[in-house]
Structure formats: C-alpha cells, structure tokens
C-alpha positions in Angstrom: 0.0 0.0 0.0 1.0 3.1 -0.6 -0.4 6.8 0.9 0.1 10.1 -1.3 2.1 8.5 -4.2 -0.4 7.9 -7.0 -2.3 11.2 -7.5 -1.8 14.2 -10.3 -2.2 18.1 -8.9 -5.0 18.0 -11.5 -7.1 15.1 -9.1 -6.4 12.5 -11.6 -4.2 9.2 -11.3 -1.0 8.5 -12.0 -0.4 4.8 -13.1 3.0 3.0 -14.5 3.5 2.7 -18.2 2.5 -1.0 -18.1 -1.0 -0.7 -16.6 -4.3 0.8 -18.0 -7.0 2.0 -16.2 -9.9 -0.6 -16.6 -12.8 1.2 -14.2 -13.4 4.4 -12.6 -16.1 5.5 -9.8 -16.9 8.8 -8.8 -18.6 9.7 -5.3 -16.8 7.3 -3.3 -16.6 7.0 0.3 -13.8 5.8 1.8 -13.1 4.4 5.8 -10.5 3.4 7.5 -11.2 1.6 10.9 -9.6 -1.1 13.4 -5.9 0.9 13.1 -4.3 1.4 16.3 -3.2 4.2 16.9 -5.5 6.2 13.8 -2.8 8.8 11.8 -4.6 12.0 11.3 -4.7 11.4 7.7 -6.7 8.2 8.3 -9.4 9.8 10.2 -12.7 10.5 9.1 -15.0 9.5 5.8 -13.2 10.3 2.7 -14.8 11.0 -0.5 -13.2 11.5 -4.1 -13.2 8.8 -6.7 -11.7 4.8 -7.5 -9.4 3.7 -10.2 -9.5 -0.2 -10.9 -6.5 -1.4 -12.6 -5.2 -4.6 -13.5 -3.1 -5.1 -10.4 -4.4 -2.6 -7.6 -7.6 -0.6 -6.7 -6.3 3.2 -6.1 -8.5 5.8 -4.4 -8.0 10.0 -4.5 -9.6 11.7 -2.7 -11.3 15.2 -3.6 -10.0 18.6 -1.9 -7.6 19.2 0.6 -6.7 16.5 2.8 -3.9 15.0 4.4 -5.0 12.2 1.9 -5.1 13.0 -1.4 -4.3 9.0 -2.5 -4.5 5.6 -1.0 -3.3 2.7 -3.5 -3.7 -1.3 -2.9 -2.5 -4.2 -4.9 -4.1 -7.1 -5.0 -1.7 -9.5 -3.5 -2.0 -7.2 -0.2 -6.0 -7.4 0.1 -7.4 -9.9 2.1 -10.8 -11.2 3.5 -12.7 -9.1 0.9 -16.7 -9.0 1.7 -19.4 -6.9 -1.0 -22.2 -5.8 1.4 -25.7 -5.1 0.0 -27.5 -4.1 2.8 -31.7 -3.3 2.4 -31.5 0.4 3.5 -28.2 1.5 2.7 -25.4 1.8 0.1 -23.6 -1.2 -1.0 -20.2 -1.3 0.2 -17.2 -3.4 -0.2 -15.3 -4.1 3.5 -11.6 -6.2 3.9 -8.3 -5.8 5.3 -5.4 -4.1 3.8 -2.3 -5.8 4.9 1.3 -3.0 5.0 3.9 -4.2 2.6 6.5 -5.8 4.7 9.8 -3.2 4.9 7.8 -0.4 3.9 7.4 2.7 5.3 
C-alpha cells in the first residue's frame, strides 16, 4: 500500500506505463477503521473517486486532505466482503495488509 504517491495536482491518477485504467467511480466513500493508533490522515469518511487497474484498486480523494491517494494491490487485500445491505449503500469491507519493509 501506498499513501500520497499515485495522485496528479489535476485530481487525476498517476499509473506506470505497463497498466491501464480498466474502471473508474466517482462519489466514493472511503473508511478506515480497526488501526491502532489512527494517523490524522486516516481519520474521518473520505470522499473523491476509485481507479480499478489490473493489479491494484487506487483511491484519490477530492479537496484538501492529508490524503489526497491511498493505492492497494491485490496480493495485499485480504478477507474481501461486497455488502448489499436493504437500506443503505452497497459497500465493499476487507483488510489491507502494509507491505512488509515499507514505510
């Protein structure tokens, strides 16, 4: 994972030359929860859009944050659930798991 690396001044995203963009969302929501201690730039709903890619899901956020982008590769996703609740948004909940040796 990766915090503040994948985002363009312009609000767009920034991706390697080998990978394409294969889905966007707009209007997103994003939480963080069950982090010990919580960074400031965790806190707090975050809203801006998703980028699906071939090999990671990156989120930037819209505005002026402390996060403007949060990126995830696959490998580092785990115990992914799609929620549909009956009065409610759907919603997709799991674990991101740190990259071992990164900062």
């Amino acid at each position: 994972m990766a915090l503040n690396r994948n985002h363009s001044e312009g609000g767009g995203v920034i991706v390697n030359n080998s990978e394409n963009v294969l889905m966007t969302y707009d209007h997103v929501e994003f939480t963080f929860s069950d982090i010990e201690p919580m960074p400031d730039a965790f806190k707090g709903t975050k809203k801006g859009s998703v980028f699906l890619t071939p090999y990671r899901v990156i989120f930037v956020s819209k505005g002026k944050d402390a996060l403007q982008s949060f990126m995830m590769p696959f490998y580092l996703l785990k115990d992914c659930e799609i929620k549909q609740p009956v009065f409610g948004a759907n919603y997709i909940k799991g674990t991101v798991k740190a990259e071992a040796g990164g900062t």
